[in-house]
C-alpha positions in Angstrom: 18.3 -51.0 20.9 18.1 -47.2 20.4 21.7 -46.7 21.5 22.5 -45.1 17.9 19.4 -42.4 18.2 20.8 -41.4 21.7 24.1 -40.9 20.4 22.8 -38.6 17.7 20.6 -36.8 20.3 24.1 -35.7 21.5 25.2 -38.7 23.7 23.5 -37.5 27.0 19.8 -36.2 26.7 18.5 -36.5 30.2 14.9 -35.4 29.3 12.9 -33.1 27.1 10.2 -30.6 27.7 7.0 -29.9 26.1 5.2 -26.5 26.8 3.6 -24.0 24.4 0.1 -26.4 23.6 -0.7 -29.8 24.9 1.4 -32.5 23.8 -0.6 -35.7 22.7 -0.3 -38.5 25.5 0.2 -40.8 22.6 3.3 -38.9 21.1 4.6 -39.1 24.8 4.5 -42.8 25.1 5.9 -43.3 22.0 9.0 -41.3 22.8 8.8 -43.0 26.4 8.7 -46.7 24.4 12.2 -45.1 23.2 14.1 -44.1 26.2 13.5 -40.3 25.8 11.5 -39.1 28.8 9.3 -35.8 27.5 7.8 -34.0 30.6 5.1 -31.4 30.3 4.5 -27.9 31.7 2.2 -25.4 31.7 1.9 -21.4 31.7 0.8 -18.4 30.4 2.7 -14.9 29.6 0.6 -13.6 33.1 2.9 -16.0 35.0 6.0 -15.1 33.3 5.5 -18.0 32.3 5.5 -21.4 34.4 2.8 -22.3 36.3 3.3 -26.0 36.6 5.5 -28.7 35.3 6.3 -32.6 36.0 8.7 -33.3 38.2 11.6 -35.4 36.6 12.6 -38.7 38.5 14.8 -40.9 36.6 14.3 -43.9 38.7 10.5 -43.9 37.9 10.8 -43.3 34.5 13.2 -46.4 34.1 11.8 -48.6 36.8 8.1 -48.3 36.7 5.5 -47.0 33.9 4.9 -43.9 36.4 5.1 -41.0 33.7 3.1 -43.2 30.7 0.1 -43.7 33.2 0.1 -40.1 34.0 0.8 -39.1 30.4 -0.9 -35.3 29.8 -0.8 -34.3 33.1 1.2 -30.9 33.3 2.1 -31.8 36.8 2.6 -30.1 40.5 2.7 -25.8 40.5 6.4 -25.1 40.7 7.8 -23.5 43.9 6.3 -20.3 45.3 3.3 -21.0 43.2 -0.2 -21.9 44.4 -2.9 -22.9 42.8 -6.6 -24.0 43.3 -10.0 -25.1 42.0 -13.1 -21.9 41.4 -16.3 -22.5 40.2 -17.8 -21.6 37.0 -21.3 -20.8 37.6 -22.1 -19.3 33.8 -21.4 -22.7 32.6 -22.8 -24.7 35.7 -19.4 -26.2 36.6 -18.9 -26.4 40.3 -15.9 -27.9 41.8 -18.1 -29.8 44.6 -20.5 -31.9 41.7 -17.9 -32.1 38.9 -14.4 -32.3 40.5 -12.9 -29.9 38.6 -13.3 -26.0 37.9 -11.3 -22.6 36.7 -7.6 -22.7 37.4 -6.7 -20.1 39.3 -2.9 -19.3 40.5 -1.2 -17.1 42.8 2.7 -16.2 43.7 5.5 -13.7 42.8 5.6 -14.6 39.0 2.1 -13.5 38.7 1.3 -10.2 36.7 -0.3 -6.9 38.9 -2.3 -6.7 35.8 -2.2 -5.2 31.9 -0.7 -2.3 31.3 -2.9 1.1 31.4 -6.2 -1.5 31.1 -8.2 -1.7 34.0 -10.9 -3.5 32.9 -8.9 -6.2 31.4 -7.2 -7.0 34.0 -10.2 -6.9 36.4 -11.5 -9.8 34.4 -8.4 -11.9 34.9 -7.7 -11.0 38.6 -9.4 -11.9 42.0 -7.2 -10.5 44.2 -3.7 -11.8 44.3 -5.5 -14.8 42.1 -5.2 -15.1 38.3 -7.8 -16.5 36.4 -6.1 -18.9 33.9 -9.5 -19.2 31.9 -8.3 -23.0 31.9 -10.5 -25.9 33.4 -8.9 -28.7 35.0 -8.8 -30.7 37.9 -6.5 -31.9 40.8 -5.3 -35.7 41.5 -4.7 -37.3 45.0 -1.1 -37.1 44.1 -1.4 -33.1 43.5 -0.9 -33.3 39.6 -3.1 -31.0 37.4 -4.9 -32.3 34.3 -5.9 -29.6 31.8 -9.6 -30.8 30.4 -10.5 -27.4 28.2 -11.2 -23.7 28.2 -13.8 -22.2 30.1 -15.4 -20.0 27.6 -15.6 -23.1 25.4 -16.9 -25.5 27.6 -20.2 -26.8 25.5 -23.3 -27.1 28.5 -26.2 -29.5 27.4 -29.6 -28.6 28.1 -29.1 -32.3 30.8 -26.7 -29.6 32.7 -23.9 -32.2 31.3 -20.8 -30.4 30.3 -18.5 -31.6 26.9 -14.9 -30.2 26.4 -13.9 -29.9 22.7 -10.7 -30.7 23.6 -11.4 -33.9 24.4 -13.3 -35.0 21.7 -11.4 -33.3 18.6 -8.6 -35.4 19.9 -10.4 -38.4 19.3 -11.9 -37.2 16.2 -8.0 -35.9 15.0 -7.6 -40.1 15.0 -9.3 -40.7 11.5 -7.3 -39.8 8.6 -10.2 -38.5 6.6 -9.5 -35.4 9.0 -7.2 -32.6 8.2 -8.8 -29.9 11.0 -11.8 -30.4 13.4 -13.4 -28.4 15.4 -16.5 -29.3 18.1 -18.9 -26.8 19.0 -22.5 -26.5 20.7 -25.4 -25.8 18.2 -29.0 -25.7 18.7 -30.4 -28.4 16.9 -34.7 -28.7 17.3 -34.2 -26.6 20.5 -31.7 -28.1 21.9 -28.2 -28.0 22.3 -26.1 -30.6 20.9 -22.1 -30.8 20.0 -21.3 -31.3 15.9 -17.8 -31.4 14.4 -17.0 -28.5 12.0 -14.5 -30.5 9.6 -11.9 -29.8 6.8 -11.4 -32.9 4.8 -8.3 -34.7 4.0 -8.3 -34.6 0.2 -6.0 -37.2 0.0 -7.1 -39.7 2.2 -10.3 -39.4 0.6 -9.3 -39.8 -2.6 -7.2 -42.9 -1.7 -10.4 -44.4 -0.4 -13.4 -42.9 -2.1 -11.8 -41.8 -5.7 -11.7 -38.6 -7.4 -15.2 -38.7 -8.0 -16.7 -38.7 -4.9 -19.7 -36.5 -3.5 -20.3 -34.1 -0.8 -22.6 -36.7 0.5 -20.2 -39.9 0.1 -18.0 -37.5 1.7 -20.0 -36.2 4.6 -21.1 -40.1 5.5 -17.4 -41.3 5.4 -16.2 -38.6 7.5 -19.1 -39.2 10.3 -18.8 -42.6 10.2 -14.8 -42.1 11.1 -16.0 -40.1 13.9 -18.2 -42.2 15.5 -16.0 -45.2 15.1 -13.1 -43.0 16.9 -15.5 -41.6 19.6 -17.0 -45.4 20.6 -15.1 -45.7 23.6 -16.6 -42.5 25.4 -20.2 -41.5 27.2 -22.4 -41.3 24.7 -23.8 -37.5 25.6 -20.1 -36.2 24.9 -20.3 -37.8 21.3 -20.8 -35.1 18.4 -24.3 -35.6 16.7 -23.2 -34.5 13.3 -20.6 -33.1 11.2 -20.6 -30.1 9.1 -17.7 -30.2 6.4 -15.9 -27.1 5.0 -13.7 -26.5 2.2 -10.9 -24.1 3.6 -9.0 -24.7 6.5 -9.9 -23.8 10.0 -7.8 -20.6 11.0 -4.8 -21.8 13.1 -2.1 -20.1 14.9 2.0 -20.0 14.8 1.6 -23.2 16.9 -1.3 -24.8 15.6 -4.0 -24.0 18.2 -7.5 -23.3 16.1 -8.3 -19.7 16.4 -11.7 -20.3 17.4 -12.9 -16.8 17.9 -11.9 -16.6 14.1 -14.0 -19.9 12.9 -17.3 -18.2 11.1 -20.6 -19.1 11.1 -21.4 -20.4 8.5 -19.8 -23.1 6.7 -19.7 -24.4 3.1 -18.5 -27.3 1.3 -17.9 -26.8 -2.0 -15.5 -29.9 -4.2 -14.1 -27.4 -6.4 -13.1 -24.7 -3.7 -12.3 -27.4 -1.5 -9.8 -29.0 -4.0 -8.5 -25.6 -4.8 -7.4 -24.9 -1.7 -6.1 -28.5 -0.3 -3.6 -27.6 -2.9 -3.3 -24.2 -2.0 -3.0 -25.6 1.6 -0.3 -28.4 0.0 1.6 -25.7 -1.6 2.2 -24.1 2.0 3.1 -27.1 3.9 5.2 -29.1 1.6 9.4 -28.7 2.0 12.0 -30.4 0.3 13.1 -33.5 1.6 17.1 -33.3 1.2 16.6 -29.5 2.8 15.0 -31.5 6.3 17.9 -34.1 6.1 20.3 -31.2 5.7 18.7 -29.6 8.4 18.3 -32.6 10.5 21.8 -33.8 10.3 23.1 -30.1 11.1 20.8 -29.7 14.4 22.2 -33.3 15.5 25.8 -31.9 14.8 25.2 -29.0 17.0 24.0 -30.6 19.4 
């Protein structure tokens, strides 16, 4: 059925590779529904760079549903790489209670440390270890499932622990959202997670019209988000969302710079239309010049 999309992949693509920031497990099985196997690994510029990646076996990729039921897993550590579980007791994660901890890797790829900074690399070194700063945890079969970032990790006041990760990609499913964001707040005293979110303009338009409120707004947006986060334990779903009218701050490859989010947040409809076009403007390309470009990359290849 997808014999002429092979061909223009160049005839005989074994498999792909995802690495740089996590792939959706959706967009996975969708390539998998086509034929085109994407496998995922994992690293940082301290492991020059591979840390762990799937291993790539045709005959379960063709013969079973092996790689779509482990879909977002980065896989096993590559060879001469070890790697293991540590507890994180500032944000009362232990590997014994919660099955799953710090990443930590050793082997000859890892970095002695930063050049001329002691400190730093004290912080990222325990021994021959290196603290990845991810948290994860570790299958029967050996494969490694990313679940968030350490410093990130949102603790209740319950000792329950949310990863934002998690449920921004959930909240990412409503088209009402351009960029989210979940983070702990202290609501009455206690800490709770809210979603910090920059409206699509045009999805909201399409379904509430040009004249819509901030507080139309705000209620369609959360009621998106709880829809989308139904299916999860009810102490990991966001309590409320806080809209803002300029984009979160994003890097080269998309990742939200959350170190660079502010405090405080407003939502104002004029700003907020001013810069979705502003946003627009800086997004949009030409149609032909993709084709043009599409059709050359398929001739290279």
């Amino acid at each position: 059925v997808f014999r002429e999309l092979h061909h223009r992949l160049g005839g005989s693509l074994r498999f792909m590779v995802s690495a740089g920031a996590a792939l959706n497990p959706q967009v996975g099985r969708d390539f998998a529904l086509l034929g085109i196997p994407v496998i995922q690994g994992w690293g940082l510029s301290e492991a020059a760079p591979v840390i762990t990646a799937q291993h790539w076996h045709p005959r379960r990729f063709y013969m079973s549903n092996y790689y779509e039921e482990r879909m977002g897993s980065i896989g096993w550590p590559v060879d001469g790489v070890d790697i293991a579980l540590i507890d994180v007791p500032e944000k009362e994660l232990y590997v014994h209670l919660h099955g799953e901890g710090e990443i930590i890797a050793r082997g000859e790829n890892i970095t002695p440390g930063y050049w001329r900074a002691p400190e730093e690399t004290e912080r990222i070194k325990l021994g021959e270890w290196l603290r990845t700063g991810d948290i994860g945890r570790i299958d029967e079969e050996g494969n490694v499932w990313i679940t968030g970032r350490s410093k990130f990790v949102i603790v209740l006041d319950s000792g329950e622990k949310i990863h934002p990760d998690e449920i921004e990609e959930k909240i990412e499913h409503s088209p009402l959202v351009q960029d989210v964001m979940v983070m702990g707040r202290k609501v009455r005293g206690k800490t709770q997670a809210v979603a910090l979110v920059y409206p699509n303009r045009d999805e909201i338009v399409k379904r509430l019209g040009e004249s819509a409120t901030a507080d139309e707004i705000v209620r369609a947006v959360s009621a998106d988000a709880d829809a989308v986060q139904a299916d999860i334990a009810s102490y990991k779903r966001t309590t409320d969302v806080i809209l803002t009218d300029e984009p979160l701050p994003r890097t080269a490859i998309r990742k939200i710079m959350r170190g660079q989010v502010q405090e405080n947040y407003g939502f104002d409809l004029a700003r907020w239309a001013a810069s979705w076009a502003e946003f627009q403007a800086q997004t949009a390309t030409e149609p032909a010049d993709d084709e043009a470009q599409a059709e050359e990359a398929l001739a290279a290849v």
